[in-house]
C-alpha positions, 0 to 999 in steps of 0.5 A: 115197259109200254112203249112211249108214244110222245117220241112220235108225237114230238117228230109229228109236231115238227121237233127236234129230237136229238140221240147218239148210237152206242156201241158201248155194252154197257147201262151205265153208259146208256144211262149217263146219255139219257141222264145227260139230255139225249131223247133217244139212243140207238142201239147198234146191231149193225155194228156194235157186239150185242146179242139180243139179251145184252141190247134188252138190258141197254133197252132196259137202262134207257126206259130207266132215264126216260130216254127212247131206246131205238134198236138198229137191226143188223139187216132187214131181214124180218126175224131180226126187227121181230126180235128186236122189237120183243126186246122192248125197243120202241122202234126199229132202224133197218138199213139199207132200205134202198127199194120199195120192195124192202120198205113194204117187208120191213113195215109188215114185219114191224106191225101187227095185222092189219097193218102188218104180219109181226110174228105174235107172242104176247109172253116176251118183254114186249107184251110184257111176259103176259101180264097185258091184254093181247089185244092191247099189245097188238093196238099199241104196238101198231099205233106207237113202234116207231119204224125207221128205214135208213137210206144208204144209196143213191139209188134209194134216194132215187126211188124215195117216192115209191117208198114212201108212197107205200107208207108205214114210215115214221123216220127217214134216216140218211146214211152220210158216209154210206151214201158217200160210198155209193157215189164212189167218193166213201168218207167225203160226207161234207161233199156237195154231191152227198149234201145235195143227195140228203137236201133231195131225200129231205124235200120228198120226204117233207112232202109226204109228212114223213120225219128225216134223220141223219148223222152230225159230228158237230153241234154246227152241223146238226144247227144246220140241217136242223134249220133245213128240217132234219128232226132226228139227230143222231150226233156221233157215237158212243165212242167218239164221245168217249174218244174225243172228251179223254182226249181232250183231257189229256192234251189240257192236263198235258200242257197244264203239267208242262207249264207248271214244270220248274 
């Protein structure tokens, strides 16, 4: 139930680490990922259909394959990353975390004085129901959540200095398809005006030491900004993988059957 420090230690140490977001209700599916090689999972509260009780038990089903289970909250708001992080999640990913007002509330609510103002109860699956020290909680907790702020506008790449210059971020996480919206061209990801807005967030964020995220659908695409520095991968979703492999399974079988027709 501890949280795993060695996932914010490998992105301190300039490592790749590669996940996928699920919306799959589903541990044996959260399982299956972990089993297969993915060293982190993110649980999707923004667009998947969990409750908090369901992502516990997907947060549960990670920690099982030794697989870092990150939840996406579905908005900033600090009773949303408070739950989230009882849960047992090993870190929060916030979106649309466009001005350093937000960033400042998002790290408070995610910490514990004295780096923050995290609701406190040491009675939850967090603070493992009671059964650790209180203190204790609170220091590992500040030292190991892992707190992940996505950037999902123009605008917030644009002020991505004053964010980030206030501290507490871990991960940097760069919405393509949000931040293709916000240039008025939604769903162009591979735009030049889209890639040059994530190569900009990449640069001030390298500056300050602070890891880079976002979202590939292609192993050529996570080699490529992989090679640029990106570090936190999150290859597609659940779902696509599901969609894409059956397809694939059809169209073989299909042709196969069909060639093999008198």
């Amino acid at each position: 139930m501890s949280v795993d420090r060695r996932f914010l230690e490998r992105l301190k140490a300039g490592e790749v680490v590669l996940g996928t977001f699920v919306y799959f209700n589903s541990g044996d599916v959260v399982e299956a990922l972990g089993e297969a090689g993915m060293d982190f999972v993110i649980i999707d509260m923004e667009h998947g259909p969990f409750s908090f009780s369901e992502a516990e038990e997907l947060v549960r089903a990670a920690e099982a394959v030794g697989t870092t289970p990150i939840i996406r909250t579905s908005s900033s708001e600090e009773t949303y990353i408070l739950r989230a992080l009882e849960c047992g999640a090993h870190g929060v990913q916030v979106p649309h975390v466009d001005d350093p007002e937000t960033a400042e509330e998002v790290v408070k609510a995610a910490h514990y004085y004295p780096e923050g103002m995290r609701g406190f109860s040491p009675y939850t699956r967090a603070g493992r129901f009671g059964a650790r020290d209180p203190r204790e909680h609170v220091q590992l907790s500040n030292r190991d959540v892992a707190v992940i702020i996505h950037i999902e506008s123009a605008e917030g790449v644009e002020r991505l200095p004053e964010i980030l210059d206030g501290g507490g971020v871990d991960v940097v996480f760069l919405g393509p398809y949000d931040l293709s919206q916000s240039l008025g061209i939604p769903g162009q990801v591979k735009s030049p005006e889209v890639t040059g807005l994530i190569e900009r967030a990449l640069s001030e964020a390298r500056k300050r030491g602070v890891a880079v995220g976002t979202f590939v659908e292609t192993a050529e695409a996570a080699a490529g900004w992989a090679a640029k520095g990106i570090q936190y991968m999150a290859y597609s979703v659940d779902v696509a993988i599901f969609y894409r492999a059956a397809s694939e399974i059809v169209k073989n079988a299909r042709r196969e059957i069909e060639r093999g027709r008198p």
